[in-house]
N, C-alpha and C positions, 0 to 999 in steps of 0.2 A: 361371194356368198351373201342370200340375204338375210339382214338385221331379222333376228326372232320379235315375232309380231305378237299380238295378243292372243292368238292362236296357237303358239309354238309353247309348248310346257317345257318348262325345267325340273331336272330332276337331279337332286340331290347326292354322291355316290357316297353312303354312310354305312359303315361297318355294324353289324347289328352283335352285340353278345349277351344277348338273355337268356334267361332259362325258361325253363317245360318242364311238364312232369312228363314219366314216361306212359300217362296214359292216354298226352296229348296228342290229336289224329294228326298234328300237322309238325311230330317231333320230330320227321327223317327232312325235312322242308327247313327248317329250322336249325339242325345239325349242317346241313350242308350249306348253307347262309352265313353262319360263325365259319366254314372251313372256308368256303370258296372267299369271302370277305377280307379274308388276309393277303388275296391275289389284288393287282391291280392291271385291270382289262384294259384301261387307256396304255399299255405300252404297247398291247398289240394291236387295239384301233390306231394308236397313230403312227405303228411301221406300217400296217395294211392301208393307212391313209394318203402316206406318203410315197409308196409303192403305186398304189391304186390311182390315185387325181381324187377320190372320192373323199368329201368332208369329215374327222372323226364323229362330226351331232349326226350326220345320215347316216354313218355304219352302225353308231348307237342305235340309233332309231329301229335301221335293219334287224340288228342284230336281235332286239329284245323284241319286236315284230312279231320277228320268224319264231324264237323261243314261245313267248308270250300265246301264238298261235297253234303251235305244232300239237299240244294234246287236242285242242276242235277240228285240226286238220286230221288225228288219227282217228277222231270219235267219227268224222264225216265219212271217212272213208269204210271205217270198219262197220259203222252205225250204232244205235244204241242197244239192239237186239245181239250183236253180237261181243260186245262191251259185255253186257250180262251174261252171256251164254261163259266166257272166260272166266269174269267175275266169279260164276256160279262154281265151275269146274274147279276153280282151287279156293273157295271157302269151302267146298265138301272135302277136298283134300285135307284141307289142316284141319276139317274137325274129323277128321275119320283118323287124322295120323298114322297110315299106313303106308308103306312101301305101294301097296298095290294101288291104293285111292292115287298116288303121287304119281302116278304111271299112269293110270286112267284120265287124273288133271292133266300132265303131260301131252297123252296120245290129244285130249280134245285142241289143246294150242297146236299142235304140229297139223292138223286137220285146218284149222281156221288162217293158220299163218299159210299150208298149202292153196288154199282158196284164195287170199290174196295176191299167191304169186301166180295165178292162173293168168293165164296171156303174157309173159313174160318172155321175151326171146329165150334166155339161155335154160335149160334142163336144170333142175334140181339134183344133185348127189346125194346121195342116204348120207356119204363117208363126211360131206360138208355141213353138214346139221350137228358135229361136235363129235364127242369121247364120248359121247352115250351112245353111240351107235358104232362105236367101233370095232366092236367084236366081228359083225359078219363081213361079208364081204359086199364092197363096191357098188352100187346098182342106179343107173342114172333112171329116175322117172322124170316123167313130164309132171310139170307143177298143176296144169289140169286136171291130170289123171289122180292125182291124190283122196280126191273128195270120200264123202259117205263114213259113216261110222256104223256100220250094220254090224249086227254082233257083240258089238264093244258093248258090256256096260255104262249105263249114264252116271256121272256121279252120283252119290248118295242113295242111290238105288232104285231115280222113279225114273221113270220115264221124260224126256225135253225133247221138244221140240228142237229136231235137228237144225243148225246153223247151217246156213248153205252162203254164197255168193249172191245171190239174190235179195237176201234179206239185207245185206249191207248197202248194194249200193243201187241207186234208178238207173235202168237199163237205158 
């Protein structure tokens, strides 16, 4: 393995327990920092070390990589138009506080999650999307076929620009 160079940073693993108010925007970030901070990850970097051949500083590295990456990896994929289109559809919901707004924010993620799995080998189940759908019965669609929100109310009652596949990703 080579000696860390002046390029290689060190990073400190330090348990954080401060406080927030509850009206601070980064208090669930912050909660789960105090929880997960009581765990120690080097026991399972260095059985997955010793299993693997792979160094515990590169599965760290990986590890917090991959983490560190994965929300610009979902903004890349889903884009920033449709980032907002979801954004939009459940800040209308929680200011309308209605069962119905909560359904209509709902239908709009089930529509944009359907668009993501568009080109996917295996079918989509209605039965496999949860207990919220478990009332009727069975019905495999194609994650394709999902698209379009014609009809549906928009949140909050104006008119959006519908989210499509297109707008997230370059063809």
């Amino acid at each position: 393995m080579p000696p860390a160079g002046p390029h290689e940073p060190t990073v400190a693993l330090v348990r954080f327990d401060g406080t927030w108010t509850d009206d601070d925007p980064y208090a669930n970030l912050k909660a789960d920092v105090v929880a997960y901070g009581h765990l120690d990850p080097l026991v399972t970097l260095e059985g997955l070390a010793a299993s693997s051949g792979v160094p515990v500083g590169a599965l760290a590295r990986y590890v917090l990589a991959r983490w560190a990456t994965g929300g610009s990896e979902a903004l890349l994929e889903l884009g920033t138009s449709g980032v907002d289109h979801l954004a939009g559809a459940v800040a209308c919901a929680e200011a309308a506080g209605t069962d119905e707004a909560r359904l209509t924010a709902y239908a709009t993620v089930r529509e944009v999650v359907g668009w993501l799995r568009a080109g996917l080998d295996a079918p989509v189940r209605d039965d496999e999307a949860g207990p919220a759908l478990a009332g009727g019965p069975a019905r495999v669609v194609s994650a394709a076929g999902r698209g379009g929100s014609r009809g549906r109310p928009r949140p909050c009652g104006r008119a959006r620009r519908a989210w499509s596949a297109g707008s997230a990703r370059a063809s």
